[in-house]
Structure formats: structure tokens, C-alpha cells
MOPAC internal coordinates of N, CA, C and O (Angstrom, degrees):
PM7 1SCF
backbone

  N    0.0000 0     0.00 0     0.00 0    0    0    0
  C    1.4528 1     0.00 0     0.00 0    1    0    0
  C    1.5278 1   108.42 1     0.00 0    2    1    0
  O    1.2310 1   114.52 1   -45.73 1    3    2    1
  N    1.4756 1   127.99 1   134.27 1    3    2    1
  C    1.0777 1   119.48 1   173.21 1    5    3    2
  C    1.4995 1   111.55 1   -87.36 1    6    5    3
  O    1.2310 1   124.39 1    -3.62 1    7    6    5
  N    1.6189 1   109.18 1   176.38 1    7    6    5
  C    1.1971 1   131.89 1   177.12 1    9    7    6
  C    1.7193 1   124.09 1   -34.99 1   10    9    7
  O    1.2310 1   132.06 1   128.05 1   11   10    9
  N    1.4574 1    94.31 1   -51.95 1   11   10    9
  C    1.2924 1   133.72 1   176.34 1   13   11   10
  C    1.9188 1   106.92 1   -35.10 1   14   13   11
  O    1.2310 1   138.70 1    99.98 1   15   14   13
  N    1.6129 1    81.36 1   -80.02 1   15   14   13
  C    1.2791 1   122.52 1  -173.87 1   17   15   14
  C    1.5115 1   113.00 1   -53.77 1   18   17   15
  O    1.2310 1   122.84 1   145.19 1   19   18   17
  N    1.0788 1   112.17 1   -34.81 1   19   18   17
  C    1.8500 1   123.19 1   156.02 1   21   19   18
  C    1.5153 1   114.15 1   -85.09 1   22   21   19
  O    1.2310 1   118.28 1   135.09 1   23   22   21
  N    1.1538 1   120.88 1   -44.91 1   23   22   21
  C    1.5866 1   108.81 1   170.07 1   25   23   22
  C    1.7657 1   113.11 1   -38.28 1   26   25   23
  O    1.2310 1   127.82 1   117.08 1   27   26   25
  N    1.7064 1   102.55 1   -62.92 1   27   26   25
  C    1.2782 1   107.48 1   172.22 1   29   27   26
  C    1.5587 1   132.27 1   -50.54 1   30   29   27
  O    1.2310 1   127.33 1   150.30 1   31   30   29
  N    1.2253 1   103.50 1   -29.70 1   31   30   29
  C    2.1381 1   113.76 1   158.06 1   33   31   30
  C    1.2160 1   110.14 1   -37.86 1   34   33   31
  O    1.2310 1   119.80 1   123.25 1   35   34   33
  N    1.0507 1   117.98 1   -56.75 1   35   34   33
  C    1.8977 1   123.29 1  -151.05 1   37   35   34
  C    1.7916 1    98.64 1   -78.47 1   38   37   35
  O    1.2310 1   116.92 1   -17.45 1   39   38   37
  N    1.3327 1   123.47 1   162.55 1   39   38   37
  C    1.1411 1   116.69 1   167.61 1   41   39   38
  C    1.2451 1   121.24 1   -92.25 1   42   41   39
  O    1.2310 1   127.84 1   -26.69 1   43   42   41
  N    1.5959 1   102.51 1   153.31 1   43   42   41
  C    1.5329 1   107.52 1  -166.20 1   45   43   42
  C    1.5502 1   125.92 1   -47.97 1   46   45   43
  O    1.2310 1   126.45 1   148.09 1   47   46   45
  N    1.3137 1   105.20 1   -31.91 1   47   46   45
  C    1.4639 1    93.35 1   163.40 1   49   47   46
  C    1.3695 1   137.74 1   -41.58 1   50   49   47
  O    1.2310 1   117.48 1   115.97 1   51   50   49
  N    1.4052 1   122.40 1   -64.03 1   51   50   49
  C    1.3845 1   134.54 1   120.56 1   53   51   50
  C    1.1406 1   122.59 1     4.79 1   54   53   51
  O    1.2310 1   121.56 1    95.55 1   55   54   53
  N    1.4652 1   114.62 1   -84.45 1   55   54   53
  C    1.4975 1   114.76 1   172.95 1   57   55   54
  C    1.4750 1   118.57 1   -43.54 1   58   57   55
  O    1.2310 1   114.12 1   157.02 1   59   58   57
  N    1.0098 1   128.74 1   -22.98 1   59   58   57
  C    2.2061 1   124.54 1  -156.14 1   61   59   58
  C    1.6284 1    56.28 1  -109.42 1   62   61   59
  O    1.2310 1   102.28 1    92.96 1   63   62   61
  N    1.0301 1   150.03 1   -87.04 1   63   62   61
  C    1.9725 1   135.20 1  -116.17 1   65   63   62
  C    1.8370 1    96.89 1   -67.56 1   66   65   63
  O    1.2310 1   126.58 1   151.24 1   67   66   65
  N    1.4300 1   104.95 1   -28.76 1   67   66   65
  C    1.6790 1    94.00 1  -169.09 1   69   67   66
  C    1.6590 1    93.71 1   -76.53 1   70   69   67
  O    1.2310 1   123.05 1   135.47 1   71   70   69
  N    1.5450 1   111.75 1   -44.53 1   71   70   69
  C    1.6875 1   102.08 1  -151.96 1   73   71   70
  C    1.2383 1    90.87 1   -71.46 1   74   73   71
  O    1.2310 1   103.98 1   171.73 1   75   74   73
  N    1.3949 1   147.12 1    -8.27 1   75   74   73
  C    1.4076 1   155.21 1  -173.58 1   77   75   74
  C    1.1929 1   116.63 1   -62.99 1   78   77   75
  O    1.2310 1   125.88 1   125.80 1   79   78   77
  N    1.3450 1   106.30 1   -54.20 1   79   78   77
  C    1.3304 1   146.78 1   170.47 1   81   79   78
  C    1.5786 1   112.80 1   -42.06 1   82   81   79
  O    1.2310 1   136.39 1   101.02 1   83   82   81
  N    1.1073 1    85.87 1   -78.98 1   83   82   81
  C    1.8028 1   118.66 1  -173.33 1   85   83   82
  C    1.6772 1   103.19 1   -44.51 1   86   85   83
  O    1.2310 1   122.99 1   136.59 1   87   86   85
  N    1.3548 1   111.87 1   -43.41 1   87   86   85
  C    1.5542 1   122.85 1   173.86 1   89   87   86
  C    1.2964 1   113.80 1   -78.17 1   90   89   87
  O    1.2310 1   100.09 1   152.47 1   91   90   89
  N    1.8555 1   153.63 1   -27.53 1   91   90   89
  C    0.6329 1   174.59 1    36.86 1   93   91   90
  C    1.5333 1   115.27 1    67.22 1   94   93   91
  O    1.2310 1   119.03 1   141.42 1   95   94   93
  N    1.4203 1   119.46 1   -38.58 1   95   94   93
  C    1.5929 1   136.40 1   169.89 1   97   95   94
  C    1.2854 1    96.30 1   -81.28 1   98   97   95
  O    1.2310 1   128.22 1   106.31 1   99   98   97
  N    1.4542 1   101.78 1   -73.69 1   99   98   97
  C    1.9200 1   110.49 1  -176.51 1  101   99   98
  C    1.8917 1   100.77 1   -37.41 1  102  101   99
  O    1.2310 1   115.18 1   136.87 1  103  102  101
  N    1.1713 1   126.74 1   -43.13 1  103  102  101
  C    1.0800 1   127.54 1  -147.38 1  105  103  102
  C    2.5233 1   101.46 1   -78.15 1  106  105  103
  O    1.2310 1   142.77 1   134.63 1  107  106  105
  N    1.5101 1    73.38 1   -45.37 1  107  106  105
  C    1.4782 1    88.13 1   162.03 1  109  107  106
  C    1.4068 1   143.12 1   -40.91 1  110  109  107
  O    1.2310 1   131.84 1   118.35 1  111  110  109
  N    1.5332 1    94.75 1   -61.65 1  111  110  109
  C    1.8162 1   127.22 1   165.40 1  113  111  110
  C    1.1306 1    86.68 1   -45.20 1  114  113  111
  O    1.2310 1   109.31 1    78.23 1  115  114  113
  N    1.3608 1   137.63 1  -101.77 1  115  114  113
  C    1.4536 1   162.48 1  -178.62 1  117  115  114
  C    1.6016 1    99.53 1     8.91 1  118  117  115
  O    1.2310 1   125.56 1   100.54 1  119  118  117
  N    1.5143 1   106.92 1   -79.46 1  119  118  117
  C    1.4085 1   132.61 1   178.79 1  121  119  118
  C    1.7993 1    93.48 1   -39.89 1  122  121  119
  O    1.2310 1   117.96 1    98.67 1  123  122  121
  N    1.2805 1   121.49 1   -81.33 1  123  122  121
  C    1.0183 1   144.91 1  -171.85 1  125  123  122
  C    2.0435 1   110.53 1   -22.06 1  126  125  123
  O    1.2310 1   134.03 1   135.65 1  127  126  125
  N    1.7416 1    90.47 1   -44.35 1  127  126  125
  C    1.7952 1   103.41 1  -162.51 1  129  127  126
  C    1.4911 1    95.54 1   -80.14 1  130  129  127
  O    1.2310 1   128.87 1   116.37 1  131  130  129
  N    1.4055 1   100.52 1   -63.63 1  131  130  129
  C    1.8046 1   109.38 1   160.61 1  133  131  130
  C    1.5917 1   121.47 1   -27.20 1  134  133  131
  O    1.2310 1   114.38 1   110.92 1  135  134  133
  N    0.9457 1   128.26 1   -69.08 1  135  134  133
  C    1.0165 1   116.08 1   170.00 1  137  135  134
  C    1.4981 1   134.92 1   -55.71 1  138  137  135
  O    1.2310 1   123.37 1   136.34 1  139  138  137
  N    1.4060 1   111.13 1   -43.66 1  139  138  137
  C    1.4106 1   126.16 1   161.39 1  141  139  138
  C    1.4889 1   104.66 1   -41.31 1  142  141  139
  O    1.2310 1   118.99 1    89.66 1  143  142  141
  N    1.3030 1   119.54 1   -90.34 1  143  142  141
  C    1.7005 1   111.16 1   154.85 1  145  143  142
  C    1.1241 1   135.11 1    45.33 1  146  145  143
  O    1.2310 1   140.14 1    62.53 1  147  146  145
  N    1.6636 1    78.54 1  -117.47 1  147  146  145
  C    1.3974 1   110.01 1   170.18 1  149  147  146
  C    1.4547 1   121.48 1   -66.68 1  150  149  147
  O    1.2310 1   110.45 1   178.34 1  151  150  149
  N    1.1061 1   135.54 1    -1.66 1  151  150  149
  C    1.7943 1   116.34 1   169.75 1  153  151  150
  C    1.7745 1    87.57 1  -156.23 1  154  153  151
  O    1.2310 1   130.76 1  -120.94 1  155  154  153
  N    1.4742 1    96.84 1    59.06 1  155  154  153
  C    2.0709 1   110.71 1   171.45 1  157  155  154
  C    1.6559 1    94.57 1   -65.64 1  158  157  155
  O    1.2310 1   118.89 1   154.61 1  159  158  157
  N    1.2949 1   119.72 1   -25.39 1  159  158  157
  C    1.7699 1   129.22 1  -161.66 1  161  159  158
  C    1.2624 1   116.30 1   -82.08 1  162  161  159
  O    1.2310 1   124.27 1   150.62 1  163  162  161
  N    1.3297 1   109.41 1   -29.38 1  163  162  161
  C    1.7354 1   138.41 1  -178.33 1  165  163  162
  C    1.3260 1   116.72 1   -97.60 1  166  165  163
  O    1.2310 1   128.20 1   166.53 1  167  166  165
  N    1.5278 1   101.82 1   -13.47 1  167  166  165
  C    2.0308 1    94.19 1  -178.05 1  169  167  166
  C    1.3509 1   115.17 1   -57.66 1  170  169  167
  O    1.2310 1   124.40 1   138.34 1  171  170  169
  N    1.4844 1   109.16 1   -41.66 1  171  170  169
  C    1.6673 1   112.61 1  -145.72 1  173  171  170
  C    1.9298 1    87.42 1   -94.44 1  174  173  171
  O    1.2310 1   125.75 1   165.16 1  175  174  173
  N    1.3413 1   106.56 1   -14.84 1  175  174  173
  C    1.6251 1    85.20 1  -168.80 1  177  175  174
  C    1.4807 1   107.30 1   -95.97 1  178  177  175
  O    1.2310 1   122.76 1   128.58 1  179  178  177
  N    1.8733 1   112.31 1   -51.42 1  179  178  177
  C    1.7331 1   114.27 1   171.36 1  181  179  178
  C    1.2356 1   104.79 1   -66.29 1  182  181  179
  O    1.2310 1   135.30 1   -54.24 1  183  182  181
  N    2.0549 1    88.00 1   125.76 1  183  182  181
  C    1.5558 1   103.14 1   162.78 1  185  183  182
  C    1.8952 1   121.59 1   -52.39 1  186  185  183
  O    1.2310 1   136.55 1   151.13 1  187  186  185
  N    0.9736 1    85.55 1   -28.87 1  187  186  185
  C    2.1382 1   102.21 1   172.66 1  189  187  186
  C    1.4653 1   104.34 1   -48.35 1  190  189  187
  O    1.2310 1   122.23 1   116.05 1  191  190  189
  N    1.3434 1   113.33 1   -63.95 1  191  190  189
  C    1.5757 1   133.76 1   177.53 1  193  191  190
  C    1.1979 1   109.37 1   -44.79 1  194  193  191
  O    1.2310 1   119.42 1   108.49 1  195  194  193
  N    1.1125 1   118.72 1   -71.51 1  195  194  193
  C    1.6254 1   138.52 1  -173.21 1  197  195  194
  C    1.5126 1   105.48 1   -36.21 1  198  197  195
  O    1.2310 1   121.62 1   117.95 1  199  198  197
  N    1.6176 1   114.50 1   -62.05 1  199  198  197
  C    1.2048 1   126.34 1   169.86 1  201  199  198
  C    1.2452 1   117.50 1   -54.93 1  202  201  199
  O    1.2310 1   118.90 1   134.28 1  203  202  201
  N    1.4225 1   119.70 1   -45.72 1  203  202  201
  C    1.4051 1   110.81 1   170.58 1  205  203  202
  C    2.0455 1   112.70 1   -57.21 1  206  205  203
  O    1.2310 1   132.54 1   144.26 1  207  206  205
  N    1.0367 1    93.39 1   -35.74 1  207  206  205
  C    2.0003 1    86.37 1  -171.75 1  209  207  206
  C    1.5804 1   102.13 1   -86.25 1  210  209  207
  O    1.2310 1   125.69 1   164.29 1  211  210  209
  N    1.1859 1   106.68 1   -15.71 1  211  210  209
  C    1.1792 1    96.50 1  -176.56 1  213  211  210
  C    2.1749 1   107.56 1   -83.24 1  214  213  211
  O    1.2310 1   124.34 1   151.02 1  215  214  213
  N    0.9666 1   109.27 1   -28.98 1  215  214  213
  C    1.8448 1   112.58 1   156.09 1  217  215  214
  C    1.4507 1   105.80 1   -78.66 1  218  217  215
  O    1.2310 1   106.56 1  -169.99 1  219  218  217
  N    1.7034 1   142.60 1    10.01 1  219  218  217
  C    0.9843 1   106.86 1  -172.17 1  221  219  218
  C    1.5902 1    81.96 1  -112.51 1  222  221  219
  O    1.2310 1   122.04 1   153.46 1  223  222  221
  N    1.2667 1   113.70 1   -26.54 1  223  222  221
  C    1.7558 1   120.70 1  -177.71 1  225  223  222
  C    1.5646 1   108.47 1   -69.03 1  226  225  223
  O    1.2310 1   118.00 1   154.37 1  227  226  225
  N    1.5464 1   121.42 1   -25.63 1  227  226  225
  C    1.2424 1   114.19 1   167.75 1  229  227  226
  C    1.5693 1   123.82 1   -99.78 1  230  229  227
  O    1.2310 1   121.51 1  -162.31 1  231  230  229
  N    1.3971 1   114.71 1    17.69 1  231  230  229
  C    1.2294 1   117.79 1   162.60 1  233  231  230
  C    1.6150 1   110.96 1  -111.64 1  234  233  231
  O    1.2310 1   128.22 1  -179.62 1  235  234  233
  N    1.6386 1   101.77 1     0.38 1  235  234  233
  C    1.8826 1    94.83 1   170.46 1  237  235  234
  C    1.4268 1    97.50 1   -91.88 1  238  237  235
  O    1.2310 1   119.42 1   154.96 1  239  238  237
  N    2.0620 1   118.72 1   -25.04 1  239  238  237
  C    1.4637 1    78.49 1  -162.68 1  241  239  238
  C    1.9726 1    93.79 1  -100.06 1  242  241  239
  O    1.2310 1    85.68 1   167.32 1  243  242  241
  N    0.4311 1   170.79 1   -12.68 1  243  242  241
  C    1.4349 1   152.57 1    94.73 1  245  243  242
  C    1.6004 1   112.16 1    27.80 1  246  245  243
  O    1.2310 1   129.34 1   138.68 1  247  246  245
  N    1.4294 1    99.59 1   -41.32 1  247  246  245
  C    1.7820 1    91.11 1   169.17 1  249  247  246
  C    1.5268 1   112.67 1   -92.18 1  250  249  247
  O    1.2310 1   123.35 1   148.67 1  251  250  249
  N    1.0874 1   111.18 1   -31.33 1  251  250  249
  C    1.6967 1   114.52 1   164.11 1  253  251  250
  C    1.8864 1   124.45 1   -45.85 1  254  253  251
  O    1.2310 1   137.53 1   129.16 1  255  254  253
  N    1.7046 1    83.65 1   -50.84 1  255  254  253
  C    1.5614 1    95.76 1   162.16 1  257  255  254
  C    1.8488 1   113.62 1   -42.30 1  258  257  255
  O    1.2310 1   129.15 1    86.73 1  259  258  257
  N    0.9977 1    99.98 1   -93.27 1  259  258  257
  C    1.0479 1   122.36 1   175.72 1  261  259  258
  C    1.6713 1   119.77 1   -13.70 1  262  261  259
  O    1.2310 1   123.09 1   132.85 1  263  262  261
  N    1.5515 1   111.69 1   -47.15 1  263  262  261
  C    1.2147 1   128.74 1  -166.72 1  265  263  262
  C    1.5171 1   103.54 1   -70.86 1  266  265  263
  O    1.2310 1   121.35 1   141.80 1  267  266  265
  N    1.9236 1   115.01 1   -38.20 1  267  266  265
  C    0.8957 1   114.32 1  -163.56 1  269  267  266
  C    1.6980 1   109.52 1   -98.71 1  270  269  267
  O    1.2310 1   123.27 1   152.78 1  271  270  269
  N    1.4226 1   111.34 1   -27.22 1  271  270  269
  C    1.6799 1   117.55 1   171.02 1  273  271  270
  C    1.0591 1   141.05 1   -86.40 1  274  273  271
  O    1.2310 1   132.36 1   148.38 1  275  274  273
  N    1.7340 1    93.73 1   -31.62 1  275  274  273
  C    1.5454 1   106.36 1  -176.95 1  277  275  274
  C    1.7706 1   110.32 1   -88.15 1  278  277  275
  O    1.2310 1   123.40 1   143.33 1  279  278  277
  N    1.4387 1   111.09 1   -36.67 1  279  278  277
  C    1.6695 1   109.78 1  -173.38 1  281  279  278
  C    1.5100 1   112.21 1   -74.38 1  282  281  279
  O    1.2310 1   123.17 1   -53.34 1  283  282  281
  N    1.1343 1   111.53 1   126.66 1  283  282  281
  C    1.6730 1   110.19 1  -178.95 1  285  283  282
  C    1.1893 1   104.34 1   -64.74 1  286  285  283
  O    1.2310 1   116.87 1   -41.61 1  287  286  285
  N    1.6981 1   123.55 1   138.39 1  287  286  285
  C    1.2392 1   131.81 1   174.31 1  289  287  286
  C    1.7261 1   117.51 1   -63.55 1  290  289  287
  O    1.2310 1   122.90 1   173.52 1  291  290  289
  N    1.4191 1   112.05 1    -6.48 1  291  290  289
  C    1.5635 1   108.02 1  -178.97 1  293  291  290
  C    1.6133 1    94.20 1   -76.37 1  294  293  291
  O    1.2310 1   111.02 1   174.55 1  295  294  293
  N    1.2123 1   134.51 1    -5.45 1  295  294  293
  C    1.7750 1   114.28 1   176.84 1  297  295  294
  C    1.5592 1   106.53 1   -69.63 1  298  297  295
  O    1.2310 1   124.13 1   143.96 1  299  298  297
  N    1.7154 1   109.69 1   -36.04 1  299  298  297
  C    1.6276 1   112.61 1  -161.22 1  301  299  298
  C    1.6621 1   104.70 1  -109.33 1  302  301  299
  O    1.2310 1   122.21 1   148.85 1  303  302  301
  N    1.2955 1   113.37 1   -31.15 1  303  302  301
  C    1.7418 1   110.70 1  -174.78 1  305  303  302
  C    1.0603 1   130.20 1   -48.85 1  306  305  303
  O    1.2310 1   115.00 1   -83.68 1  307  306  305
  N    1.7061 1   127.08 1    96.32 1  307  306  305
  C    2.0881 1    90.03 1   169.51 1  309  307  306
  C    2.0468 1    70.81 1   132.23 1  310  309  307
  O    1.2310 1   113.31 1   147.46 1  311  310  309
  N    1.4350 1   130.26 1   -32.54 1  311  310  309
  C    1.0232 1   126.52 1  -158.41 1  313  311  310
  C    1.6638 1   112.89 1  -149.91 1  314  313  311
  O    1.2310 1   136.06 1   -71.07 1  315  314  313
  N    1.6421 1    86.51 1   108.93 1  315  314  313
  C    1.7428 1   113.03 1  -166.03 1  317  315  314
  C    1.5130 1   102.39 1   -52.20 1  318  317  315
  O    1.2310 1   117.02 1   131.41 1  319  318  317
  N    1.6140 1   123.28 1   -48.59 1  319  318  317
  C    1.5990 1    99.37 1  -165.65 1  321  319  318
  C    1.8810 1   105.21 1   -60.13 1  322  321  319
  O    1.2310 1   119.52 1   143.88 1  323  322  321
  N    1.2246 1   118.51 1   -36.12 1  323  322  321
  C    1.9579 1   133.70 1  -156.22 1  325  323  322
  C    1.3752 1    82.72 1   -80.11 1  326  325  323
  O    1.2310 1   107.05 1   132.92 1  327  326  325
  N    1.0547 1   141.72 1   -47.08 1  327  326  325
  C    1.6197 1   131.98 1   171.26 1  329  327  326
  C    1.2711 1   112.65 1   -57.48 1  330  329  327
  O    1.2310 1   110.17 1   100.54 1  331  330  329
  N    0.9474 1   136.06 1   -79.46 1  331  330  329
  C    1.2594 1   139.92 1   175.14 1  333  331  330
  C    1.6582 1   111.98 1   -19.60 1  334  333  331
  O    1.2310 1   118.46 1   115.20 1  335  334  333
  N    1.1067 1   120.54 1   -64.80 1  335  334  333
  C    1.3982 1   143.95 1  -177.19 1  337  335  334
  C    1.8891 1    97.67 1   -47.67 1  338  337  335
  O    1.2310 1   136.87 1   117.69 1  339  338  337
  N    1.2010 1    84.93 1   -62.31 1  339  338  337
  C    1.8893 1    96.08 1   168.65 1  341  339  338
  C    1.5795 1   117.96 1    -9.64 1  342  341  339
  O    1.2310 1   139.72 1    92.80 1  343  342  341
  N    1.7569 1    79.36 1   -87.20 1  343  342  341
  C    1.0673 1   111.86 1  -165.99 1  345  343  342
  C    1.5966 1   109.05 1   -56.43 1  346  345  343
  O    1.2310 1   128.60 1   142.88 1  347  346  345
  N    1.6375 1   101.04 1   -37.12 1  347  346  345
  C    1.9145 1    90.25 1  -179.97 1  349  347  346
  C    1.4864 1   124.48 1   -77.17 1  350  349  347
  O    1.2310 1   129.41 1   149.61 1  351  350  349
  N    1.5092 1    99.46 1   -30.39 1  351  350  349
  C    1.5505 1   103.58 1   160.94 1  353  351  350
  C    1.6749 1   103.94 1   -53.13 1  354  353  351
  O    1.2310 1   108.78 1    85.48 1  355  354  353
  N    1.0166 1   138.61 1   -94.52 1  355  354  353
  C    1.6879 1   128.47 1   169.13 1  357  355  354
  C    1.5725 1   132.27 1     8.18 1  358  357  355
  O    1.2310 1   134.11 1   127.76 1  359  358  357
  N    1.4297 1    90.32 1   -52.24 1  359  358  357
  C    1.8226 1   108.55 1   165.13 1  361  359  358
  C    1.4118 1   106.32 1   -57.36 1  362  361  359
  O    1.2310 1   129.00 1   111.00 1  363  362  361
  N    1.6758 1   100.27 1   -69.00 1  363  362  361
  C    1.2672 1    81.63 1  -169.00 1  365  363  362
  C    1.4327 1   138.09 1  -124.96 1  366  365  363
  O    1.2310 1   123.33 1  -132.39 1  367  366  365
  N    1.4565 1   111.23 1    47.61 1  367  366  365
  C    1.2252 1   132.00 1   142.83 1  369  367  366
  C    1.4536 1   107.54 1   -79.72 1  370  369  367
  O    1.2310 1   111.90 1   165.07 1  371  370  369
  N    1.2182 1   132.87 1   -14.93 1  371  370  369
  C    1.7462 1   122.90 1  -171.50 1  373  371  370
  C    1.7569 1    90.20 1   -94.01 1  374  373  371
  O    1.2310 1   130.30 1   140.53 1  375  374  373
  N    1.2928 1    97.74 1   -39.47 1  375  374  373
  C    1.6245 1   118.82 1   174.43 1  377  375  374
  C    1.8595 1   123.17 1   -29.67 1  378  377  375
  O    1.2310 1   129.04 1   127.22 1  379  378  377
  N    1.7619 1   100.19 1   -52.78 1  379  378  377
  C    1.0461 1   114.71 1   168.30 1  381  379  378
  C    1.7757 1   120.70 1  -111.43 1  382  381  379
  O    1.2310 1   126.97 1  -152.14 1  383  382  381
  N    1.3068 1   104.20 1    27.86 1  383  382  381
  C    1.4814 1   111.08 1   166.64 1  385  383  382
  C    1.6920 1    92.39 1   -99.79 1  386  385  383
  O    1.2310 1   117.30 1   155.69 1  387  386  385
  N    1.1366 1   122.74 1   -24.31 1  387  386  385
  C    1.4982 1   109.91 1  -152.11 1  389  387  386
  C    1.1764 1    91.25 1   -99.11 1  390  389  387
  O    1.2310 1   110.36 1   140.21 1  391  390  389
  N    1.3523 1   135.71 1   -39.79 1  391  390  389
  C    1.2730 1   147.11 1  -173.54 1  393  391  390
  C    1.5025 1   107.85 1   -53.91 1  394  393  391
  O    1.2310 1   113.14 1   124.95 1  395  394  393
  N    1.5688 1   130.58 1   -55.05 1  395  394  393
  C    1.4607 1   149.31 1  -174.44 1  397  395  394
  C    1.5792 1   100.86 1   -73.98 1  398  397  395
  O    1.2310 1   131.77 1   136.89 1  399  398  397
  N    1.3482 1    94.89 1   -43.11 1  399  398  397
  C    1.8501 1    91.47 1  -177.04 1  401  399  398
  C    1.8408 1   109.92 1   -67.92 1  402  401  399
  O    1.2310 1   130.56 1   138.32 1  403  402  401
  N    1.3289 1    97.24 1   -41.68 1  403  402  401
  C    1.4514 1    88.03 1   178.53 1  405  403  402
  C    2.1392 1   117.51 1   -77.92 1  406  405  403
  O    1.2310 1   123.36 1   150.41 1  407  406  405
  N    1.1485 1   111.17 1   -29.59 1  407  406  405
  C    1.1849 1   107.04 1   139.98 1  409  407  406
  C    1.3406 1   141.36 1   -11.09 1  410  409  407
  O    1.2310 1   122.44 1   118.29 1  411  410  409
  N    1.4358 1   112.93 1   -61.71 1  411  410  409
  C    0.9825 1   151.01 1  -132.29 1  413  411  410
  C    1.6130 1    99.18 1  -118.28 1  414  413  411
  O    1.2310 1   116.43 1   115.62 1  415  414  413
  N    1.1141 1   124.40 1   -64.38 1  415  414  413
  C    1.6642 1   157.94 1   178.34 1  417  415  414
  C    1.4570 1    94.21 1   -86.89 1  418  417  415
  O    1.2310 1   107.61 1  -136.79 1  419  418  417
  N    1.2656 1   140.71 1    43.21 1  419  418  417
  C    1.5807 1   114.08 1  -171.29 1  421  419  418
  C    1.1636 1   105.86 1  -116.21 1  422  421  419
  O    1.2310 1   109.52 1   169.48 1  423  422  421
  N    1.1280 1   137.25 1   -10.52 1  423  422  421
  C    1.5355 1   135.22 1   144.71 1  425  423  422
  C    1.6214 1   132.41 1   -30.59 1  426  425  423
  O    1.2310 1   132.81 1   104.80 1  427  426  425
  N    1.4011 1    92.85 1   -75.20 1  427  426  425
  C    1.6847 1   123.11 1   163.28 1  429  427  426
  C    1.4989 1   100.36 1   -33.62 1  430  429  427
  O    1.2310 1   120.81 1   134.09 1  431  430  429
  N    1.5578 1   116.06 1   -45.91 1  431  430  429
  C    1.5155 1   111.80 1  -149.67 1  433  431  430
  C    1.5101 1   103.05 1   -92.49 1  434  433  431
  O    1.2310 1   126.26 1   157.93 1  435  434  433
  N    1.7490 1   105.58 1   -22.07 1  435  434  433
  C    1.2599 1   101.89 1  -174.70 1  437  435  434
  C    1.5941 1   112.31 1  -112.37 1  438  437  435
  O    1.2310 1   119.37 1   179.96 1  439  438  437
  N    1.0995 1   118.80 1    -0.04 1  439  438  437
  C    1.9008 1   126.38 1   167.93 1  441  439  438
  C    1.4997 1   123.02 1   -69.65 1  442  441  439
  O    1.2310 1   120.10 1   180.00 1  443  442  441

């Protein structure tokens, strides 16, 4: 059964709150890269900045968490491409927790 084809199972209520959702995350990231971006020069020095990477590094690893505790391993186990994928989501959500945190923390890390 595809994706599709189960989205359409659930009732619409359901249905509008996930795709709601789903646009709403995407919409986040977006905000999130953009900003990163655009003032990469300003993170480590404005306290504003700092705070901003420093919530953006604890909402990747919170998503890292998540990726690795909360998703049942029957989506990826048993099957090399869904493993793989796993594992790089893992990389690099820890990837960009460490990156924002040190950002963020880059004093501490570099004094």
C-alpha cells in the first residue's frame, strides 16, 4: 500500500492536521537555513544569534533523539537502502546539533 493510499485511510481531520504539520516543519527548516545563512558572521558574536542557534542545535538534537528512540526499527531493519537512510539522518541531525551548539557555545569551546 502506498503512502498515499494510507494517508487517505485516516480521517480527514487527521489528514489536514498531519499535511498541516508537514508544511509548517518544512516551513521552519526553511526559516531556520535562511537565517543560518544569512547572518553565519553574527552567530558566534550576537547574543540574539547565539540564542537563536543555540534553540536551533537543541531542536536538531531532540530530533536526533527522536530518530533514534522514538521510530520503531521495523521501518529500517532487515533492509540496506531504510538503514542506510537511518543512519544518515542520525549523522546528520547530530551533525547539525553540534554545529548550532557550538555556534552557539563557541566561546566556552574556544577559551
Amino acid at each position: 500500500m502506498s503512502r498515499k493510499e494510507d494517508l487517505n485511510r485516516l480521517p480527514l481531520l487527521v489528514r489536514e492536521v498531519f499535511q498541516v504539520h508537514v508544511w509548517f516543519i518544512s516551513v521552519t527548516l526553511i526559516i531556520f537555513a535562511v537565517m543560518t545563512f544569512r547572518f553565519a558572521g553574527e552567530m558566534n558574536a550576537n547574543p540574539v544569534c547565539r540564542w537563536l542557534a543555540a534553540g536551533i542545535g537543541l531542536f536538531w538534537a531532540l530530533r536526533m533523539v527522536l530518530q533514534f528512540a522514538y521510530y520503531s526499527s521495523s521501518h529500517w531493519r532487515g533492509q540496506p537502502g531504510r538503514t542506510a537512510i537511518h543512519v544518515a539522518l542520525l549523522v546528520i541531525y547530530g551533525g547539525f546539533a553540534v554545529i548550532y551548539l557550538a555556534a552557539a557555545f563557541g566561546r566556552r569551546f574556544c577559551a
